[in-house]
N, C-alpha and C positions, 0 to 999 in steps of 0.2 A: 563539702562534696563538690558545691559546683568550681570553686576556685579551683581544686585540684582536675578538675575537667579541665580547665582554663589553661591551667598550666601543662597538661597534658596535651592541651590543642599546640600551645605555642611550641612545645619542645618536639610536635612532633612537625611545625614548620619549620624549626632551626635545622632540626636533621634534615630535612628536603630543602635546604638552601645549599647546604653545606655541600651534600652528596653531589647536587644537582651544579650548583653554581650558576653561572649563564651557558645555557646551551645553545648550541648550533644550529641554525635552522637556512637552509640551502635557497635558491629560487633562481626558478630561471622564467624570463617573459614570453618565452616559445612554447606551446600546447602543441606536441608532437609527440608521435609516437617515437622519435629518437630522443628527444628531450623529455621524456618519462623515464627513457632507460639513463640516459648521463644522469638525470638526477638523483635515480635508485643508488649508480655507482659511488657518485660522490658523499652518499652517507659512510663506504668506507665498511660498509657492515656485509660480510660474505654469507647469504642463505645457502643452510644446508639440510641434507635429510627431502620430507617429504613437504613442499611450499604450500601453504594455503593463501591463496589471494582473496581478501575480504573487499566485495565491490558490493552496492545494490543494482539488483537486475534492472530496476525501476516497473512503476505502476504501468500496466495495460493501460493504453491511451497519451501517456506523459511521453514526452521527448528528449529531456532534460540528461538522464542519466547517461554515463562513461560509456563511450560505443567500444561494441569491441573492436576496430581497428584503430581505436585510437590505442587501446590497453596491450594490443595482441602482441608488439615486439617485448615490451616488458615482462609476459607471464611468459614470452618462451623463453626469454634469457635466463628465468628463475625457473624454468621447466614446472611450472605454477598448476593448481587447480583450482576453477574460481569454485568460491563457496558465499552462499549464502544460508536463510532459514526461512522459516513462513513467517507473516506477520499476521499481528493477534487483531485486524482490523477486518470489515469485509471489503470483500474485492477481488481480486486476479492472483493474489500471491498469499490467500489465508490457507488455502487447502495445498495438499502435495498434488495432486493434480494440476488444480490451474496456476500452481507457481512455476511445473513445468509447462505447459503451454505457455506460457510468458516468456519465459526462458528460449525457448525456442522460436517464438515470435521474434525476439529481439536480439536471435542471433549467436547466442551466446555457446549454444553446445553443438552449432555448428562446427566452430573456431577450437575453443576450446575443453578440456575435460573439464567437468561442472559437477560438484557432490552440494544437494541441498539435506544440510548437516542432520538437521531433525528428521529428515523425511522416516529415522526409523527410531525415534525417540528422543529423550534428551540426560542431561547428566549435571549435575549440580558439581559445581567446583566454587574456593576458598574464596571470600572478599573478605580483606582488612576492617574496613569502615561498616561496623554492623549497624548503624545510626539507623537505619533504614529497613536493607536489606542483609536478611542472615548470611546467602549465599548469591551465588550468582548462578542463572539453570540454563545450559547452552545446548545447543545441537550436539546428539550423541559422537556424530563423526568429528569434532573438534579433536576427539583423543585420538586421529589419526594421523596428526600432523603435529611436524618438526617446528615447524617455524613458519611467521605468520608477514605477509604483507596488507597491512593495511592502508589499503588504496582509498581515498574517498573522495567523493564531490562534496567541495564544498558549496553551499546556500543556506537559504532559509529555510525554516522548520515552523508548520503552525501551532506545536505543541514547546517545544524547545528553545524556539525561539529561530538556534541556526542548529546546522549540521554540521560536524567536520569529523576527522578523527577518532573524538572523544562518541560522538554518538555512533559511529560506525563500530564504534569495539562494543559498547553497549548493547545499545538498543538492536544494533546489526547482529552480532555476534548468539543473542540471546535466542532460544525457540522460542515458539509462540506463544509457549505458559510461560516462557523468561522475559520477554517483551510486556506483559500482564502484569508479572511479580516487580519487575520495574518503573512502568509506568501508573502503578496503583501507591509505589512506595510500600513494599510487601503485604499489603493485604492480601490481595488474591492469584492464582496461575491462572485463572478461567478469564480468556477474552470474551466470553459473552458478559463477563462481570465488572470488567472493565470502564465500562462509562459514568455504571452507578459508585465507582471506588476511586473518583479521581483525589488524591490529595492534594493539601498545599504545592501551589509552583514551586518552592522550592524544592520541599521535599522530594519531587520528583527529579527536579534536576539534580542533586545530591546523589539520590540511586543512581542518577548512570553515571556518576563519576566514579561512584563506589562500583559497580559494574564494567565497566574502563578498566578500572585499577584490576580489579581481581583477574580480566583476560591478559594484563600485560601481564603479571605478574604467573600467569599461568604458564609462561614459555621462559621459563627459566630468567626469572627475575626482570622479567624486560629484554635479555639481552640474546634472544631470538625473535625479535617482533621489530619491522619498523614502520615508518609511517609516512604517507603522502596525501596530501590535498590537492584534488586540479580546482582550480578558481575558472570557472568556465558556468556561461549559460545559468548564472547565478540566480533563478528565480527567487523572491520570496518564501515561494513551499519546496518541500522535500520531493523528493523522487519519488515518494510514496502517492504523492497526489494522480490522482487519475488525471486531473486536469490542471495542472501548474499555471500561476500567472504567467507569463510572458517577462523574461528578462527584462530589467532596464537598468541593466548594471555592465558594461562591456567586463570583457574577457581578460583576467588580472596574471597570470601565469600559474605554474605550477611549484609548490613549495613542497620539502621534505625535511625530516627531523629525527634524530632518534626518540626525542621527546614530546608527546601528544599533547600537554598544555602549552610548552613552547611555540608547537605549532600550530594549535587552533588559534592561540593569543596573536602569532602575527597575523595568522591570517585575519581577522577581529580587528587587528590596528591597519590592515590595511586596507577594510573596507570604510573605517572608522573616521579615516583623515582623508577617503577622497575627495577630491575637488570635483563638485557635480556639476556638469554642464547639460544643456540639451539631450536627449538623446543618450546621456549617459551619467545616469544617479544613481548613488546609493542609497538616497535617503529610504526608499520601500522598505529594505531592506535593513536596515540601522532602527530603522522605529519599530520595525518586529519582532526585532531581537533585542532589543530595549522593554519594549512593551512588556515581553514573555521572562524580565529579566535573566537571559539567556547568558550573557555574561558569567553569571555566578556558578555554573556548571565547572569551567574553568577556575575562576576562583577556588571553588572547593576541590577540584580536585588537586590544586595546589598546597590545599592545607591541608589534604590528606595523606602526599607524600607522593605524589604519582609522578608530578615532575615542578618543571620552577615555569613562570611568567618572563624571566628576566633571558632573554636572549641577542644572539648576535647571527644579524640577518647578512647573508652570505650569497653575491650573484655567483652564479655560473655560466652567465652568457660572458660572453668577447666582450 
């Protein structure tokens, strides 16, 4: 039985090499609100229907997360609604309340139209990888939309290690009992239950890949969803932190992909191989995501079939 696991793992990475091959992954070193939209274009992928723009509003108190005048020409090009969910932790964005107050503290439904997905339930849709988790449980309004942009910041994560893509389809994507049923590794939906059900590191990283997988694969195979990282203001912690460390990592540009392990993985090599000088290291953040073996999120969801590691990094600057 387990060889044939064995052999079922490897043949289900041969078909994700094959499908996938080396994919494409775009960059340009400009953090602008025009250089958000040329990058979107040059994936070449035309959003239609009804857009969901997947950002974090970020934590009351934190600075770190995507402003919206940085986001604001791209969600109008894509006539976008940002969407988020409540998160299963306490603080400023557990409740539909204070996650609106937050939301409007930082801006966000000034600018833009904003649906916070769960605010009126949630809905369980398919994951491949049931190693974990059965399903994946998301904000009821996800089934209001065509086609999905996932936008994210990337940094560090104190649970994951970092954050890019792959955690933003996840762990972003999920309600707040979907946030729980992931980061317990399916034991439980209840965040007040959550601390006492932490599983093995891995196993948690594992569920959001499987949790990844099953949103991309929710929009018509992958091929209504794409995906961008801004490398900016790269703290250690996530946007979730009320009080983020202090970057010390300078501002690397903005990459995009159709493929979300493509794109976390460069983004990953290119914190990986920077040269730290004064004033500007990686290492805070290379040893957190080491430490938290964050890497392997990616890993697996390689070998799950979500996408390949093996890409070709592509400027769109002059």
């Amino acid at each position: 039985m387990q060889r044939m696991r064995m052999m079922a793992g490897a043949l289900t990475l041969m078909v994700s090499l094959a499908v996938f091959g080396q994919s494409k992954v775009y960059m340009t070193k400009e953090i602008t609100p025009e250089s958000l939209v040329k990058i979107y274009k040059a994936l070449g992928r035309e959003v239609k229907g009804r857009v969901a723009v997947k950002i974090s509003t970020g934590e009351d108190g934190g600075n770190n997360y995507l402003k919206p005048n940085l986001i604001r020409e791209l969600v109008d090009e894509v006539n976008g609604t940002i969407v988020e969910c409540n998160t299963a932790y306490p603080g400023k964005r557990n409740t539909v309340e204070a996650h609106w107050q937050t939301i409007h503290k930082h801006g966000f439904d000034s600018i833009f139209a904003v649906d916070l997905m769960d605010e009126y339930g949630d809905i369980r849709i398919p994951v491949r990888d049931k190693k974990h988790i059965k399903y994946d449980i998301v904000g009821s309004h996800l089934a209001h939309y065509d086609f999905m942009i996932n936008l994210a910041h990337f940094k560090g994560h104190a649970m994951g290690g970092f954050g890019g893509v792959l955690k933003n389809a996840s762990i972003g994507v999920a309600s707040s009992a979907g946030k729980a049923y992931i980061h317990t590794a399916g034991v439980t939906t209840k965040p007040e239950e959550l601390s006492n059900n932490l599983p093995e590191q891995d196993h948690f990283l594992e569920s959001m890949a499987a949790a990844a997988q099953g949103v991309h694969e929710y929009f018509g195979n992958g091929e209504r969803i794409l995906y961008i990282n801004v490398m900016n203001n790269m703290s250690i912690d996530c946007d979730c932190d009320s009080h983020p460390a202090a970057p010390e990592l300078k501002d690397m540009g903005i990459l995009a992909s159709l493929d979300p392990v493509a794109l976390d993985q460069a983004c990953l090599d290119l914190v990986f191989s920077h040269t730290n000088t004064s004033g500007d290291t990686a290492k805070p953040l290379t040893e957190r995501i080491h430490k938290l073996h964050g890497t392997h999120t990616v890993d697996y969801a390689e070998q799950i079939g979500l996408g390949t590691k093996k890409y070709e990094l592509i400027s769109i600057d002059k």
